[in-house]
N, C-alpha and C positions, 0 to 999 in steps of 0.2 A: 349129394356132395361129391367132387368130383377133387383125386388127387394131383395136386402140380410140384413137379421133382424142382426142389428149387439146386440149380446144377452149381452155385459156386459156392453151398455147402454142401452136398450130397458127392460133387465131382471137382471139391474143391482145387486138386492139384491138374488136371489138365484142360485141354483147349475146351474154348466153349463149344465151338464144333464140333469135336468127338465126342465132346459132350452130351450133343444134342442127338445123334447116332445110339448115343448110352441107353438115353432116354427109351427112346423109338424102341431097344433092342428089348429092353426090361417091361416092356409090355405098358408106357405109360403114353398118353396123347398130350400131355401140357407140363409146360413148364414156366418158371419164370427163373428170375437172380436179382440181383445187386444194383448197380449200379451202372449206367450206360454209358459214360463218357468218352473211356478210355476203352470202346468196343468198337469192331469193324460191324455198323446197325444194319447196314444195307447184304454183309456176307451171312449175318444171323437171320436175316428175313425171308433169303435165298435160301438157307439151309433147312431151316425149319420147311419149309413151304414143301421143298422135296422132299422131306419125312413125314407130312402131313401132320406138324405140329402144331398146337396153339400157344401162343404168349398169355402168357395171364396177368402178369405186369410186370412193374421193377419199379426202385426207388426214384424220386426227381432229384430235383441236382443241389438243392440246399434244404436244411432242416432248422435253421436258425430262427424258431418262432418264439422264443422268450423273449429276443431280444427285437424291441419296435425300431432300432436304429438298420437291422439287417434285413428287414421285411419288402422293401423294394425288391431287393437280391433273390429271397425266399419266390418273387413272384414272377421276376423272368427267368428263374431257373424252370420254376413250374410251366411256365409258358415253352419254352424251347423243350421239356421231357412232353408235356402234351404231345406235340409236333411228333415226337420218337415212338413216344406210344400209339399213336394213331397209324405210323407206318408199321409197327407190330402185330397191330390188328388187339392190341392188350385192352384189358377193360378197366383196369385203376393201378394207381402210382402208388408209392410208401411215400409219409415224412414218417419223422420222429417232433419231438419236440425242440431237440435242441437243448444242449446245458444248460445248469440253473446256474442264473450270472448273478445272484447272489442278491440281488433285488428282493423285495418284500414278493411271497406268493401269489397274493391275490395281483400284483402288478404284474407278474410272467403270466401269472393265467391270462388276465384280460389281454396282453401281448398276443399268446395264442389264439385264443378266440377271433380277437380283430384281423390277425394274419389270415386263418380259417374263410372267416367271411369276406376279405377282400381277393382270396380265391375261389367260392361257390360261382362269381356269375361265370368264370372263366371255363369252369369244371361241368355245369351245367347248359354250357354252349357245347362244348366240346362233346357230350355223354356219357365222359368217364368218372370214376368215383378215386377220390383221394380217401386213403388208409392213415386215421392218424395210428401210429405205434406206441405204445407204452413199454421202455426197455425196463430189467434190471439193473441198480447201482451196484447191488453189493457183490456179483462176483464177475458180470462181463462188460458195464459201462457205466463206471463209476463217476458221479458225477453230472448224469442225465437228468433233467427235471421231473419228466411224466412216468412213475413208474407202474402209478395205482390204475389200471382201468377204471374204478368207483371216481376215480374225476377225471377219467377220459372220456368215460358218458354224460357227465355233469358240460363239460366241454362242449360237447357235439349236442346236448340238448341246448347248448347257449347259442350255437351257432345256427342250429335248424336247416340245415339244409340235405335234401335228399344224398346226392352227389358228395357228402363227407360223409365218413363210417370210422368202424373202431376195427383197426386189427388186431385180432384176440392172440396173443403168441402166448397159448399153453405153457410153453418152457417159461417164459419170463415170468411170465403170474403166478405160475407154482410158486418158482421163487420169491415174489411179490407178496404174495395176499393167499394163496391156495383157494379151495372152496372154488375148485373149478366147476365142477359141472350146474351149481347150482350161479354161478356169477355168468356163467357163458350162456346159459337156456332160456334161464330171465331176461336175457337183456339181446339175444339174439337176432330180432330186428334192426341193432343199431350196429350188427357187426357185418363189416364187407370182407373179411378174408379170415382166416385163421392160418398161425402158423405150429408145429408142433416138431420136438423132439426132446426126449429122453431126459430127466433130469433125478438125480445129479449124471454130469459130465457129456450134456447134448450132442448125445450116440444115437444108434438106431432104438426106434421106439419100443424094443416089445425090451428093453435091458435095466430099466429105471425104476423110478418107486409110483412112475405113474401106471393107470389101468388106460391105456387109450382104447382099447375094440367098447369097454364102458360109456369113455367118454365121446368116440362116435357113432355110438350106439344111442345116448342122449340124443344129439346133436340131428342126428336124421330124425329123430322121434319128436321135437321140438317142431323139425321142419326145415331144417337148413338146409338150403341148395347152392351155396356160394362153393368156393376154391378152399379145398384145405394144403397151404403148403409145406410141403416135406423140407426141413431145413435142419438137420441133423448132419454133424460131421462121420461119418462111419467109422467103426472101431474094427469092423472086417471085411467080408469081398462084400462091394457094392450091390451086386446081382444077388447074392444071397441075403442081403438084409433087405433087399425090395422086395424076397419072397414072400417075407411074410404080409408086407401091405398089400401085394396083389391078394394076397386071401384074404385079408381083411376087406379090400374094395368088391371082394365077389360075394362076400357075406352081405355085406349093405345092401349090394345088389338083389340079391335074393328077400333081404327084407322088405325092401321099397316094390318089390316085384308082387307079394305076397297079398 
């Protein structure tokens, strides 16, 4: 498992580029963020590449998969973030689902799904892997459709394709559903990224009611070797709340060594 500083929660108030300096200094080699549009792609490619950083991804450009009216939209946003991600050198994209428009269930699910499948040939040419996200309603995106992972795998088993995963965000599912460790190990195969912070009040991880050195203690023991990313707003100095995950990354280290 390898950690990625995700920099416009970790180093949410400044530039991406000293950001990416942040990174390099804090002893970390990947990173990823948000959302590409509104960024200068070609000075982050530049930057990174001097720091000898890697991308690990970022979001595409639209999430609106409930709704079958927006799915065209959903698919040259995906097509143009391809294109971005591949000058990144990044290995997969986030959606979300998209809000629930109020439609019967089972008609947004199949919306998803259909959206899903009419992007695997694209995702599977390309060789990157799309993350569907399962957010929280109740206290950071109220109003989201997908919040449950247990039918974000139901989803991705409908969908079948290599090239679609589930990105597991620790903090959101706490809030969701809990019963992390045993919902994240069992179903680990169908996950392409994890993301993780602190909850209640998604701070740095060692401050919350969760156990994470536990829960990627699991997570290596299972066998997972994908991107865990750090996506915590900090409650204190950045460098010192990274301390303690570079000792948690040197501890893994040591186990996977052993």
């Amino acid at each position: 498992m390898t950690f990625s500083i995700c920099i416009d929660a970790v180093f949410n108030k400044i530039d991406s580029l000293i950001a990416l300096e942040k990174v390099k200094k804090a002893g970390f080699q990947t990173y990823e963020f948000w959302l590409w549009e509104n960024r200068d792609m070609d000075a982050l490619v530049k930057k990174a590449k001097s720091l000898g950083l890697v991308c690990a991804g970022f979001c595409t450009k639209s999430f609106d998969l409930t709704n079958p009216e927006r799915r065209e939209t959903f698919l040259l946003g995906l097509e143009e973030s391809i294109v971005q991600a591949k000058k990144m050198g990044a290995s997969f994209l986030i959606t979300q689902s998209g809000n629930d428009t109020n439609e019967a269930r089972h008609f947004q699910e199949r919306s998803i799904i259909e959206g899903l499948k009419a992007a695997a040939p694209m995702l599977e040419a390309s060789g990157l892997t799309l993350l569907l996200e399962p957010l929280n309603g109740k206290v950071d995106h109220p109003g989201i459709y997908l919040e449950s992972s247990v039918e974000g795998f139901e989803i991705l088993g409908c969908v079948d394709s290599p090239n679609i995963k589930l990105l597991f965000d620790i903090y959101h599912q706490q809030i969701t559903e809990g019963d992390i460790i045993r919902q994240i190990t069992s179903h680990v195969g169908k996950i392409g990224h994890i993301h993780c912070a602190a909850n209640p009040g998604r701070h740095e991880l060692d401050s919350g009611e969760l156990d994470f050195p536990r829960i990627f203690a699991a997570l290596d023991l299972a066998g997972y070797k994908g991107y865990c990313g750090i996506e915590y707003f900090p409650e204190r100095d950045v460098v010192e709340g990274l301390k303690w995950l570079r000792g948690m990354n040197h501890s893994l280290s040591n186990q996977a060594g052993s």
